[in-house]
TIMI-483767 format. One record per atom (N, C-alpha, C, O): residue in one letter; z, y, x. Coordinates in steps of 0.02 Angstrom, whole numbers, plus 50000, padded with zeros to 5 digits. Last residue first. Layout:
AZYX...
***
This chain:
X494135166650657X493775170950596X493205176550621X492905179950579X493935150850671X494005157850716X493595162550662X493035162250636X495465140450655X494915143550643X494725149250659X495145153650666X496315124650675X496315133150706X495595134850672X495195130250663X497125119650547X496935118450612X496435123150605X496185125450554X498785113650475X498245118250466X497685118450565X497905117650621X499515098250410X499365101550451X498775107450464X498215104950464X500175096350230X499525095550292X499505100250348X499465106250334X501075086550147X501145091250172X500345091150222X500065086050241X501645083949979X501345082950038X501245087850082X501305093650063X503155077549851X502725080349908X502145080949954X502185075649984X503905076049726X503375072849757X503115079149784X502925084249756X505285068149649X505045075149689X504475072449743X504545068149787X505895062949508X505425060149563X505405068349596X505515073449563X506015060249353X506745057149403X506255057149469X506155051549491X504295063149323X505245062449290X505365054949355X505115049849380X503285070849433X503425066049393X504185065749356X504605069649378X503255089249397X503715083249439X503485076749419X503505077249358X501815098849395X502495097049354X502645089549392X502225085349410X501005103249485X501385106649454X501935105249406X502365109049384X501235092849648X501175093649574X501585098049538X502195098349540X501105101549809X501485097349764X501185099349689X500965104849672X500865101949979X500245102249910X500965098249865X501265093249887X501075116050110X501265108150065X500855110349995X500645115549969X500475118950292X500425121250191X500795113650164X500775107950188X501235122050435X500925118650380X501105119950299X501595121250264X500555139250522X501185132950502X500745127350441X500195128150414X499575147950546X499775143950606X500215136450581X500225130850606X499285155750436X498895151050447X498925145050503X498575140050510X500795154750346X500345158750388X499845152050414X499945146050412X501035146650192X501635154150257X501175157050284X501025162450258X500905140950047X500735143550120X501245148250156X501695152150142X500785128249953X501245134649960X500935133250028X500765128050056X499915126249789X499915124849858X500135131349879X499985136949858X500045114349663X500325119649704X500345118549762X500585113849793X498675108049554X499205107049595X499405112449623X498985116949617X498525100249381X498635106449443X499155103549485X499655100049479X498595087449325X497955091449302X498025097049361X497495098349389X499135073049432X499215077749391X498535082749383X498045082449421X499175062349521X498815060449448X498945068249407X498815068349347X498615060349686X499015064549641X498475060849572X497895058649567X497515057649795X498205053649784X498885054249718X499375050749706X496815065649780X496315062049750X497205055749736X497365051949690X497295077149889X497085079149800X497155071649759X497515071449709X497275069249988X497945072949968X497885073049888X498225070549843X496045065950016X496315060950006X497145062849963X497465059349924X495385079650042X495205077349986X495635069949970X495585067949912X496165083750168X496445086650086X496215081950030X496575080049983X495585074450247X496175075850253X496485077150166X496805073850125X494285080050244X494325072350219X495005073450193X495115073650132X494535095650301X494195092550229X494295085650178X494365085050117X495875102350381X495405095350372X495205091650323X495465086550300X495905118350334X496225111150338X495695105050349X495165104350319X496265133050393X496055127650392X496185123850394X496565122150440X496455150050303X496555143550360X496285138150340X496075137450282X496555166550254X496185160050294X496425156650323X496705158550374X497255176350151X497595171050177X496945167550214X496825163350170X498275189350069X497485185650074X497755183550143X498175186150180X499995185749981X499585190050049X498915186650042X498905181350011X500285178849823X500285181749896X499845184949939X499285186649920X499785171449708X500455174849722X500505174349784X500785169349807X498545164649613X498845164349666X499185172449676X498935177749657X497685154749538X498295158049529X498555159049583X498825154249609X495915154049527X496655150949543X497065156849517X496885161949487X494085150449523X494685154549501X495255149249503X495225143249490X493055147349664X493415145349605X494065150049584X494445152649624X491615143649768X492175150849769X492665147149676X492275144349637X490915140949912X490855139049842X491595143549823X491985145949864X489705135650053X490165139350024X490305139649944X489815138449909X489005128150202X489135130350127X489675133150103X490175132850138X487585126050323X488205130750305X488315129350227X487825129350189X486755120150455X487275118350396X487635123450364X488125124950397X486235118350588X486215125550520X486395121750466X485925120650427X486975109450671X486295109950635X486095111550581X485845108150536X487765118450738X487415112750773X486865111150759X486375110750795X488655123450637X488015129650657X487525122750719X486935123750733X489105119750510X489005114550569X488145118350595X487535117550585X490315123450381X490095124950417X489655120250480X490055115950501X491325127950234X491065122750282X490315127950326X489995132950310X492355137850139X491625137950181X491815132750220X492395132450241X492955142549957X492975136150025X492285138050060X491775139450029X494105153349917X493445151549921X493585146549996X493945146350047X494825157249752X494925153949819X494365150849831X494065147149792X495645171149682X494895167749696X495165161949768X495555162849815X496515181349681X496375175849608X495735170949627X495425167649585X496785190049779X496435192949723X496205186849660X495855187749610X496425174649872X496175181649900X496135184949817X495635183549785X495865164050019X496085165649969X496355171649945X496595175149990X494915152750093X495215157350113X495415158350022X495215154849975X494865139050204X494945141250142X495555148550125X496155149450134X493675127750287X493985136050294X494235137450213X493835136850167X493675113550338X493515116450291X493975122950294X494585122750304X493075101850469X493625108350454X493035112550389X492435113850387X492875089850525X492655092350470X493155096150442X493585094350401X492405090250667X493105089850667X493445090350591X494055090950584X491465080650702X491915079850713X492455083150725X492885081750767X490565087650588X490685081150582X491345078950633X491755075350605X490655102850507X490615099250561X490935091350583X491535090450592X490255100950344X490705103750393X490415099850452X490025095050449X489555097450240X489195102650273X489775105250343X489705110050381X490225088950165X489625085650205X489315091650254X488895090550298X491355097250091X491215093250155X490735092650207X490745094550265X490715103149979X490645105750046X490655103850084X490265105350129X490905092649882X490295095749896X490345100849954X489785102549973X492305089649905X491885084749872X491045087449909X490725084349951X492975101449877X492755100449899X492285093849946X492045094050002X492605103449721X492405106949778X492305103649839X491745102649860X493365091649661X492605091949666X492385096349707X491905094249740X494765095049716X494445090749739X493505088349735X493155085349776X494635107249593X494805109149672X494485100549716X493955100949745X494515102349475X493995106249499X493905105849577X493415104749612X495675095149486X495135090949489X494505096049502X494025094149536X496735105449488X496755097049559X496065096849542X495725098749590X496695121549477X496675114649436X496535109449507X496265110549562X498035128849578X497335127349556X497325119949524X497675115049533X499095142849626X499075136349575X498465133749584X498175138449611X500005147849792X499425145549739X499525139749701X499805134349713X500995156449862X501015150649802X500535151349778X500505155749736X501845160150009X501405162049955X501095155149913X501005149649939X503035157950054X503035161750027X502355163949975X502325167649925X503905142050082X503265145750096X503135151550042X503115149649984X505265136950104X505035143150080X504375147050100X504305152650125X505135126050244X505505129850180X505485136850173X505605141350213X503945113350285X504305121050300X504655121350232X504525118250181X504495098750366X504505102750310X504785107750299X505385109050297X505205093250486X504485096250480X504135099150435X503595101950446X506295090250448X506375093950506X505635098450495X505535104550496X506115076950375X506425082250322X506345090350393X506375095950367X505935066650479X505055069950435X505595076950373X505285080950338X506235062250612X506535066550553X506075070350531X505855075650551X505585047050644X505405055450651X505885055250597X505985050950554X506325032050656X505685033850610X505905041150648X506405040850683X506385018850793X506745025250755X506315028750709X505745028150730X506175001650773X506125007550785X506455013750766X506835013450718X505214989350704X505774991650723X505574999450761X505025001950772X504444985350547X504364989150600X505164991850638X505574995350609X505094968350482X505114976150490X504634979150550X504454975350595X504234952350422X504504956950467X504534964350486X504014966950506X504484949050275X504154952750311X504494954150351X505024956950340X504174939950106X504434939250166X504274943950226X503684942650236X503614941149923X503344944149997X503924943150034X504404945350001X503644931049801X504044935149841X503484934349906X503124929849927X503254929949619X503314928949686X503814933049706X504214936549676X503164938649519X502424931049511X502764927749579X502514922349594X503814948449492X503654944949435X503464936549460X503574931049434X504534950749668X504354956449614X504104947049573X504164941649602X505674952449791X505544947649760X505284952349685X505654956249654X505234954649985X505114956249914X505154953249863X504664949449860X506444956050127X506224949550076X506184954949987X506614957249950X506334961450283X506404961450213X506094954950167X505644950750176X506934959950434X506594957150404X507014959550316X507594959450295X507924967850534X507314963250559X506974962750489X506554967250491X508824972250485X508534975450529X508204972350547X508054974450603X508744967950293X509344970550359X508754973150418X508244975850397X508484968250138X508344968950206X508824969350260X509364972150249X507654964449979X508404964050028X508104966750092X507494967250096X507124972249823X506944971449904X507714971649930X508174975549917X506464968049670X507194969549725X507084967149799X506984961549822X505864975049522X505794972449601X506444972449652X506824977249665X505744971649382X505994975549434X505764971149488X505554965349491X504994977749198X505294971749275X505294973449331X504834977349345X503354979949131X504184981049162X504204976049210X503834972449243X501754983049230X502164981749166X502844980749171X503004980549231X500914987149316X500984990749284X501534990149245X501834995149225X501124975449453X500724977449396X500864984649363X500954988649409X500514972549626X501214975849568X500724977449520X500164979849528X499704967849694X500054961249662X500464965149621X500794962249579X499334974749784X498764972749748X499154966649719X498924960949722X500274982749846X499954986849803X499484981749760X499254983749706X500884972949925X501194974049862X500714976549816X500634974249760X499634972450025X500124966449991X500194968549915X499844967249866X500174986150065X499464983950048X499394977049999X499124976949944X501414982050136X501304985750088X500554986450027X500534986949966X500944970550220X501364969750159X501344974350108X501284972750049X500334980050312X500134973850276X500454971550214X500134971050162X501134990750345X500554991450315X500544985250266X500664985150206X502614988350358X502224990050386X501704988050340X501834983850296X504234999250318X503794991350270X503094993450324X502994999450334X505695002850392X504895006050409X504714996450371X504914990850386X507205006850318X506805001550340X506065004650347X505885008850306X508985012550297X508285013850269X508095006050332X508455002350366X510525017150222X509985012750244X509555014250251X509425018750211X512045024450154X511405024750199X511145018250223X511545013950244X513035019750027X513095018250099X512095019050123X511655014950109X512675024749885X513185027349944X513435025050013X513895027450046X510995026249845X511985023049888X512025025249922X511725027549971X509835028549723X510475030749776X511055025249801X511415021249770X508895030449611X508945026849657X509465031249720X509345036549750X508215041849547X508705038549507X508905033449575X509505034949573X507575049449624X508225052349614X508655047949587X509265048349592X506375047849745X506535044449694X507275046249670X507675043549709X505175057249835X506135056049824X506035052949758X505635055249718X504085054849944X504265054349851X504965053849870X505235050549914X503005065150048X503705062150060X503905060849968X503865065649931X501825062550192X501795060450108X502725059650079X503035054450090X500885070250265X501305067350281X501335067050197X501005069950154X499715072850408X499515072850359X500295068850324X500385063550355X499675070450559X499245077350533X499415078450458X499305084150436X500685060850584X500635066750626X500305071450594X500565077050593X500455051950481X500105049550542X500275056150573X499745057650601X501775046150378X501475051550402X501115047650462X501315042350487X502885042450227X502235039950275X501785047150295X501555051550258X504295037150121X503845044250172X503335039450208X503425033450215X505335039549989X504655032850019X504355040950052X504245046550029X507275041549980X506345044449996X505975038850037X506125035450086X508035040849841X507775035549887X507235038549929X506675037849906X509745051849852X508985048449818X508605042449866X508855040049917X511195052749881X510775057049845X510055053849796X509915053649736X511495043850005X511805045449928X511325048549868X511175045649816X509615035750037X510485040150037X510855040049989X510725037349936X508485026950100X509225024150046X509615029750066X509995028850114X507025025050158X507725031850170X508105030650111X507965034550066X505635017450217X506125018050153X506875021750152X507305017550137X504085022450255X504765025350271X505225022150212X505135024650157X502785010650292X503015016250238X503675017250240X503975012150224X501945012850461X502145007550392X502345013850355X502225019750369X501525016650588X500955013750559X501475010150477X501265005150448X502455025050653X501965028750594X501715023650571X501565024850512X503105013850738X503595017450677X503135018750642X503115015350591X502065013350841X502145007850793X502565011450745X502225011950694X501355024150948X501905026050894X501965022950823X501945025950769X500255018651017X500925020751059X501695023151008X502285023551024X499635014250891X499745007850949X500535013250988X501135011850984X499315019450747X499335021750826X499815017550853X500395017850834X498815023950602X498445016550668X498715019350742X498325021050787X499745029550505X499575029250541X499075023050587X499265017150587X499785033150310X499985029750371X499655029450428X499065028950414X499205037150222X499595042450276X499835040150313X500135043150357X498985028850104X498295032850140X498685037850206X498335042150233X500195025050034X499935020350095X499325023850121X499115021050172X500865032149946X500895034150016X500745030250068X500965030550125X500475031349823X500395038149826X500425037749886X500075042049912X500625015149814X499945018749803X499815026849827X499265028849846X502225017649803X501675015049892X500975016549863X500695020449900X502415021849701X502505027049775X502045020849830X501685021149879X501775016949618X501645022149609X501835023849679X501455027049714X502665001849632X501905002649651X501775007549634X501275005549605X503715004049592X503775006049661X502965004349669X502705006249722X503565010149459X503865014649517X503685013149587X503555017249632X503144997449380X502825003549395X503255008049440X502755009949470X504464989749432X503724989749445X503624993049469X503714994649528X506125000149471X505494995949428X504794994549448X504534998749485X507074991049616X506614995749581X506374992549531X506314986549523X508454990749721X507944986949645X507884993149614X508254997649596X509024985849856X508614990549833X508364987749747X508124982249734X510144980149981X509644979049914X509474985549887X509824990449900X510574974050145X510564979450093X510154977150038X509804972150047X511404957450153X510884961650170X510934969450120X511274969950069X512304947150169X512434954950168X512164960450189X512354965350221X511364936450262X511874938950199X512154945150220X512214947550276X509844940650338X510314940750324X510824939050259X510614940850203X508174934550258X508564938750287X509384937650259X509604935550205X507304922550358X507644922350335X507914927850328X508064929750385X505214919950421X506144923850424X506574924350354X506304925950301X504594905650349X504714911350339X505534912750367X506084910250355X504164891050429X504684894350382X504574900750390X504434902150448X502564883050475X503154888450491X503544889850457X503154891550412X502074866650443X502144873250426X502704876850450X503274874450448X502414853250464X502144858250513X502184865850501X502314870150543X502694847750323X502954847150381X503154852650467X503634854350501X501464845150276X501944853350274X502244851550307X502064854550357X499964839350373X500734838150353X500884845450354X500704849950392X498294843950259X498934841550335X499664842950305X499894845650255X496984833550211X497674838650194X497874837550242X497784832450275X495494838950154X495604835050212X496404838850203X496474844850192X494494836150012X494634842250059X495324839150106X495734836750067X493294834349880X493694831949918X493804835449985X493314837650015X492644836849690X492664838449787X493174836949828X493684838949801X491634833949564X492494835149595X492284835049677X491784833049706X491284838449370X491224837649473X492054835949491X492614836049466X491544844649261X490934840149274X490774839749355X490254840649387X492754846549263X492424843149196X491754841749211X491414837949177X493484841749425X493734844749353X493014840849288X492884834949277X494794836349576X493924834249512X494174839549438X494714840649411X494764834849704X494954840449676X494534839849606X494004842749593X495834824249838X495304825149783X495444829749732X496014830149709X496414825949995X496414827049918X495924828149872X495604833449871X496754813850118X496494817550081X496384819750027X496204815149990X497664804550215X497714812850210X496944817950177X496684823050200X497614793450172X497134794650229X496964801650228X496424804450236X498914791950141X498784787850179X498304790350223X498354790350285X498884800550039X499604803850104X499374799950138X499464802050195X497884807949913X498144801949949X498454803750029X498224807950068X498114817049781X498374817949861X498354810249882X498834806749866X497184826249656X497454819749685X497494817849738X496964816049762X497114839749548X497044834649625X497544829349635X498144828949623X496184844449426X496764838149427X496484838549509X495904837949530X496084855049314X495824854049367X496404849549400X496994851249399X495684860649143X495974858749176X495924857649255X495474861749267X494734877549125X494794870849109X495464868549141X495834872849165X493524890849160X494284888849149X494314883949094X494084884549037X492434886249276X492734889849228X493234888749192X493404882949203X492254890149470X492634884749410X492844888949359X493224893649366X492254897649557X491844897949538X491934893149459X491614893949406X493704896249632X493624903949601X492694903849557X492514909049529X493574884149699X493964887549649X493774890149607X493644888049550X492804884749815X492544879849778X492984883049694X492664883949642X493394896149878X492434896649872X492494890449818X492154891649768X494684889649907X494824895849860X493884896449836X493764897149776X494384878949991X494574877849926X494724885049880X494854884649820X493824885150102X493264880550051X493604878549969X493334877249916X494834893550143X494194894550136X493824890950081X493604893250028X496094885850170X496064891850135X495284893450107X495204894650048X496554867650170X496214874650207X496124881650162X496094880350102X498214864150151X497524860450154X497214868750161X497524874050158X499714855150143X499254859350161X498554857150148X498334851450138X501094848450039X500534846650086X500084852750103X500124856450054X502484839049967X502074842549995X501444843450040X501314838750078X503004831649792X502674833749864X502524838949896X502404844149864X503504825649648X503494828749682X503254829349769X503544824949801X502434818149513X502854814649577X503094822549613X502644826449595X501294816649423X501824812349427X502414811649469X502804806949469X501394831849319X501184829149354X501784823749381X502394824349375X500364846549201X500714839749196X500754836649294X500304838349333X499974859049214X500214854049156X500334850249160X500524847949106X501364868549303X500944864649303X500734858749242X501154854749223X501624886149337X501664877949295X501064875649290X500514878149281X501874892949456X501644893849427X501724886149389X501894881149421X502174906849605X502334898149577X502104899349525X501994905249514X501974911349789X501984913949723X501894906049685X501674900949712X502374919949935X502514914749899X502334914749826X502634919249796X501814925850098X502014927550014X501884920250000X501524916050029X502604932350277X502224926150198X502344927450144X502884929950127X502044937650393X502084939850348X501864934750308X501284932750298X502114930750506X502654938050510X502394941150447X502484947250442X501294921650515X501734920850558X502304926150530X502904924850537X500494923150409X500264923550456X500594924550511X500334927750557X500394913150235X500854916650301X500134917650355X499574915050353X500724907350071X500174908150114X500504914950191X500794920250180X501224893949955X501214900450004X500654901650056X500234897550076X501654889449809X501054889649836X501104896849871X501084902549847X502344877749695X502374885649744X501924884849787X501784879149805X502194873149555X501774872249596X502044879749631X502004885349606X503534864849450X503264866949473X502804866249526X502814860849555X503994850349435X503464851149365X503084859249384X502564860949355X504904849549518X505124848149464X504524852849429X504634858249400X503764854249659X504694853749641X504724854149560X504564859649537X502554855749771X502654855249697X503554850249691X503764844949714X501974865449882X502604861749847X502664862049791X502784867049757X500774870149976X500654866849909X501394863049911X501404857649941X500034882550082X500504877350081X500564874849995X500344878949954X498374886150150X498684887150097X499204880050100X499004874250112X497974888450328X497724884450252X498364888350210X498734892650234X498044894650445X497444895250397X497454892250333X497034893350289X498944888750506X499004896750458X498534896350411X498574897450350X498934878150569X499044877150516X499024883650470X499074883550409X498374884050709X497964881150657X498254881750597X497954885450559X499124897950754X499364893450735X498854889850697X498814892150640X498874912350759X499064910650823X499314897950827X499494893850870X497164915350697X497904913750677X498274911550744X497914908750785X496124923750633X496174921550694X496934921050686X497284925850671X496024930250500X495194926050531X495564921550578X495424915550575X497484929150396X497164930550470X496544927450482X496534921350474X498124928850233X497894923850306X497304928750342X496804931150316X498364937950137X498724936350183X498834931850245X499294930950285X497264936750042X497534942650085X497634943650155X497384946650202X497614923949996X497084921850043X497024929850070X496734930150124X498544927149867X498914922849953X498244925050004X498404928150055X497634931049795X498054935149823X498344932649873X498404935849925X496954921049769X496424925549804X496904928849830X496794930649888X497794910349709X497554908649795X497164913849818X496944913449875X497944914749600X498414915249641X498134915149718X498234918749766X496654914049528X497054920749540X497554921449573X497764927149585X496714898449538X496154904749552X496464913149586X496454916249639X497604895049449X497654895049524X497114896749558X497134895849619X497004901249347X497744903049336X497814900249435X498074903949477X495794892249308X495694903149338X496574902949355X496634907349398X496334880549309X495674883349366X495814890449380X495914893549432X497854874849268X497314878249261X496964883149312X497194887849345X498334856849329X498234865649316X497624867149298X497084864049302X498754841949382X498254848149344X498744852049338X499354851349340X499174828749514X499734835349452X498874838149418X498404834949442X499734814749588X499304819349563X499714824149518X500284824049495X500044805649743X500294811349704X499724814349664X499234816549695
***
């Protein structure tokens, strides 16, 4: 069997499959990259038992259809250094090896039977569907993959909430301290669904959605979603489980309303941080008469700072505390020039939302406040 392609064009594919392989696989064959070539195409997958992406591409020319594996490592290092030309392999099936020659070299790399390869979960017929644009749905998992959780006793937190109602679509992700909720308005059915996407995949998506039209349509039932966006499809097993009623934990009607520019406010505190106490890096922010002042603190080892900025603010003078890193990831997740931040009391949680909506979108966050002794 031989076929060519182009060097950077399966370059750029195999870095994004190579994501998706494991140091430590429960299965030798994981490790490599799968190779079906079907009528003049090249699909080319890459799995780790419970999560495979697939992605295809033309080929210039080739004689025969096949399949075959071969390792992830040496052929993506030998690849990705190749300047863009043709690149012809040639599969001998006898003594299972493929020759990889281009314009001034070639290298040879040991193939195993597809054969062996795992299938990807199948999902259901009469699965639910979802279709989004691109840019949309890589805007909400970019805005809500930093809120996900690492906690072993509460697998539900560790992925991204998908909530199908009549009404709207909400993408949510919370670790307990810190929570992220987008309603998407144009997106609705009338028959309820939702699905927990766990990290990997999501992470996945973020580094394969482009910017540019064209939709995405995610199937799912209760085990397993199937992503099909431009270049491919992502396969995935769900997080099972019950998700939190994250709408329960959102206060209503915080009564006092600050405006502040996002980017001043994240350079603040940018520069106070480092002066908080390291493990618990609580930033004090008090507010007060149009002024909002940040103090860090780490009397451990005379650390102290402080920095003061003009706002808008509509309510009672106010101290509390939020977890410095915490906020600065809140701020830094937003594309808008101001943000609004509504408070109640220093005991409940503050939400941070953009002063103006994205269109067809309601974007939220919320942060937990933690104790300070005035």
């Amino acid at each position: 069997m031989r076929f060519s392609l182009s060097s950077t064009a399966l370059s750029s594919r195999l870095l994004a499959l190579s994501r998706v392989i494991n140091s430590k696989n429960p299965l030798p064959i994981l490790s490599d990259f799968l190779f079906d070539i079907i009528d003049g195409r090249l699909q080319l997958t890459a799995s780790d038992g419970e999560v495979t992406m697939q992605t295809s591409m033309e080929l210039n020319d080739t004689d025969s259809d096949g399949r075959f594996c071969v390792g992830n490592h040496d052929l993506l290092e030998a690849v990705k250094s190749i300047s863009e030309q043709p690149i012809t392999f040639e599969i001998d099936q006898n003594s299972n090896i493929a020759r990889i020659s281009y314009q001034n070299g070639m290298f040879s790399l040991p193939v195993e039977n597809a054969d062996e390869y795992p299938q990807a979960q199948q999902v259901n017929e009469g699965a639910n569907v979802i279709t989004l644009p691109t840019p949309l749905l890589n805007e909400n998992i970019n805005r809500s993959l930093f809120a996900t959780a690492q906690d072993e006793l509460r697998p539900v937190m560790n992925g991204i909430y998908f909530d199908l109602t009549p009404e709207f679509l909400a993408v949510v992700a919370s670790d307990g301290h810190k929570l992220v909720r987008n309603k998407i308005l144009s997106v609705r059915s009338e028959q309820p669904a939702a699905f927990i996407l766990p990290k990997k995949p999501a992470t996945l998506l973020k580094g394969v959605l482009g910017k540019n039209g064209g939709d995405v349509v995610i199937r799912f039932d209760e085990r397993n979603a199937e992503i099909n966006y431009e270049e491919g499809v992502i396969t995935c097993r769900l997080i099972e489980g019950r998700y939190p009623n994250y709408n329960s934990v959102i206060p209503q009607g915080n009564p006092n309303q600050l405006v502040v520019d996002r980017q001043a406010l994240l350079s603040a505190l940018r520069r106070v941080q480092p002066f908080s106490n390291d493990s618990s890096n609580l930033i004090r922010f008090h507010v007060e008469n149009g002024t909002l002042q940040l103090d860090a603190e780490d009397y451990d080892f005379s650390k102290t700072a402080t920095e003061s900025m003009i706002c808008d603010y509509n309510g009672m003078p106010m101290s509390i505390g939020f977890k410095g890193s915490s906020f600065i990831e809140i701020l830094s997740n937003f594309d808008c020039d101001q943000v609004l931040i509504q408070l109640a009391d220093p005991s409940r949680a503050g939400l941070v939302l953009p002063s103006e909506q994205p269109e067809n979108q309601d974007v939220l966050m919320l942060m937990m406040p933690m104790l300070i002794n005035d």
